[in-house]
N, C-alpha and C positions, 0 to 999 in steps of 0.2 A: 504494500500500500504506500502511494508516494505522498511525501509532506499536502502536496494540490488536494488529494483524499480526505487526508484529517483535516482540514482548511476548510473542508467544505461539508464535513460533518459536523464542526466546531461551531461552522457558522449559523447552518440550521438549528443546533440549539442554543445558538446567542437572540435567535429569532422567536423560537418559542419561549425563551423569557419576557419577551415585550408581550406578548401572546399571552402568557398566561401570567403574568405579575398581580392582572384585577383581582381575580379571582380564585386563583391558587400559589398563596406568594412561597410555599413549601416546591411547588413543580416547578417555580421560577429560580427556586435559589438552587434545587438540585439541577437544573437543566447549564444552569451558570457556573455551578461547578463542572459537568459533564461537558462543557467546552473548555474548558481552563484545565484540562486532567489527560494528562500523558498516555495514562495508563487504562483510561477509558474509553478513547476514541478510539483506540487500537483494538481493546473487544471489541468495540461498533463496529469497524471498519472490516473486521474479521467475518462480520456477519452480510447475510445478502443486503443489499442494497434498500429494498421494501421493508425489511427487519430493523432501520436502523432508529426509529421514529422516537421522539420522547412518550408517548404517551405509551407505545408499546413496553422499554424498558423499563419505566415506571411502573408500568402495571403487573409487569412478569414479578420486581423487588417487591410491591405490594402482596401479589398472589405467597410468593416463597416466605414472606418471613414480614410482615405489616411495611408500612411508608420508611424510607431510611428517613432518622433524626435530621441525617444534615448531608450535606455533601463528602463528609469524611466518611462516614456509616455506609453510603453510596459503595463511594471507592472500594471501602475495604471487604465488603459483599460481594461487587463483582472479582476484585483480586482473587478471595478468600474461596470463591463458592462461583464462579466463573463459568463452571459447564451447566451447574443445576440453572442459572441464568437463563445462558446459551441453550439449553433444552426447551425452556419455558418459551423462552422470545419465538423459538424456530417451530415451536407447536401452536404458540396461540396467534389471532390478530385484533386488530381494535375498529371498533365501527362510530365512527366520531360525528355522523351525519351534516357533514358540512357537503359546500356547493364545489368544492372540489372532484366529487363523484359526476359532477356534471363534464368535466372535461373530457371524461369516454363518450360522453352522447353528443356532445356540441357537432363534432366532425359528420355524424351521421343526421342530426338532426338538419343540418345545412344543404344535406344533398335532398332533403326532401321540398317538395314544393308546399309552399304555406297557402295560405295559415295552416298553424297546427294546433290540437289541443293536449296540454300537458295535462296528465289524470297523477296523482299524488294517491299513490297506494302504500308505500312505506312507512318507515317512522322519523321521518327526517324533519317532519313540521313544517313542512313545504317549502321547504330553503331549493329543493331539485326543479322546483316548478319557475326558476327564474334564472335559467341559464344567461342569458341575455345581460342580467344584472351583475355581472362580476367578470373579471378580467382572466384569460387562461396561459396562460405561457407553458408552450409546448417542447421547451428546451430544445429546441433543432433551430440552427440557423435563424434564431432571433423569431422564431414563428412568435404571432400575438394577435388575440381576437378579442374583441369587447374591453368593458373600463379597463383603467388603469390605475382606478383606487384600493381595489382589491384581485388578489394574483392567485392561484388557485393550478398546480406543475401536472404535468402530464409528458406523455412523449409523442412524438412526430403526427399529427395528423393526418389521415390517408385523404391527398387532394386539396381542394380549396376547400378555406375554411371559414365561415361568418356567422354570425349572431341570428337567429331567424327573424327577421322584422316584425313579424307578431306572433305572439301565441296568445293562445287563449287557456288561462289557468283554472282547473277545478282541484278542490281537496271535497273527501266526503267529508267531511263537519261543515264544510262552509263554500259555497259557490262565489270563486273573485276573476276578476280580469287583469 
């Protein structure tokens, strides 16, 4: 794994400490440790790519043994206990229901001819029913479709790719546009 790796693993979780500081300032301080930590991004980094998420690693330490105290308690868990980690991270995953799930459909939602109506059947609280409303950056050659207030990562989209100029939104609790 070359130094650019851990850089870019560091970074992502200097990112989910602005992210989650409101409202979980324990995931903020561990995630702040987990980029400041030699010894940690190097398990991450060891791990697949999809596997490397704060919320997932946290929740594997949660599952094995309750929330680590602090960022020292962190470290010396994964040092300490490393594989039973590494087994947890690589069997479980996290469903965080945000509009980042939207970047697999935007590509294909494009090729269709509109209008379209989005049906809200999950449990996402209808955050999926507004592709249009957030920004997707597709990590390929600077690809980007929709805002630029908020960024939501995917990989290369197959074709051209745009925002569909209307949809029509329903959820069963509540009929909206």
């Amino acid at each position: 794994m070359s130094d650019e790796d851990l850089d870019r693993i560091a970074r992502g979780y200097r990112e989910f400490v602005a992210e989650a500081e409101p409202t979980s300032p324990l995931y903020a301080e561990l995630a702040a440790h987990v980029a400041a930590s030699g010894p940690v991004l190097e398990f991450l980094a060891a791990l697949p790519t999809g596997k490397r998420q704060p919320n997932l690693l946290f929740a594997a330490l949660q599952f094995l043994g309750g929330a680590p105290a602090d960022g020292a308690e962190l470290e010396r868990r994964i040092t300490e206990d490393g594989d039973r980690v590494r087994e947890t991270v690589l069997a479980r995953a996290t469903q965080t229901n945000e509009p980042a799930r939207c970047g697999a459909l935007l590509p294909v939602l494009a090729q269709l001819d509109g209008p379209l109506t989005l049906i809200e059947v999950g449990a996402s609280a209808g955050l999926c029913l507004y592709p249009d409303r957030y920004g997707y950056d597709y990590d390929y050659d600077g690809v980007r479709v929709g805002r630029r207030t908020r960024s939501a990562s995917g990989s290369r989209p197959p074709g051209p790719c745009r925002c569909p100029a209307r949809c029509r939104r329903w959820q069963p609790a509540s009929a909206s546009t």
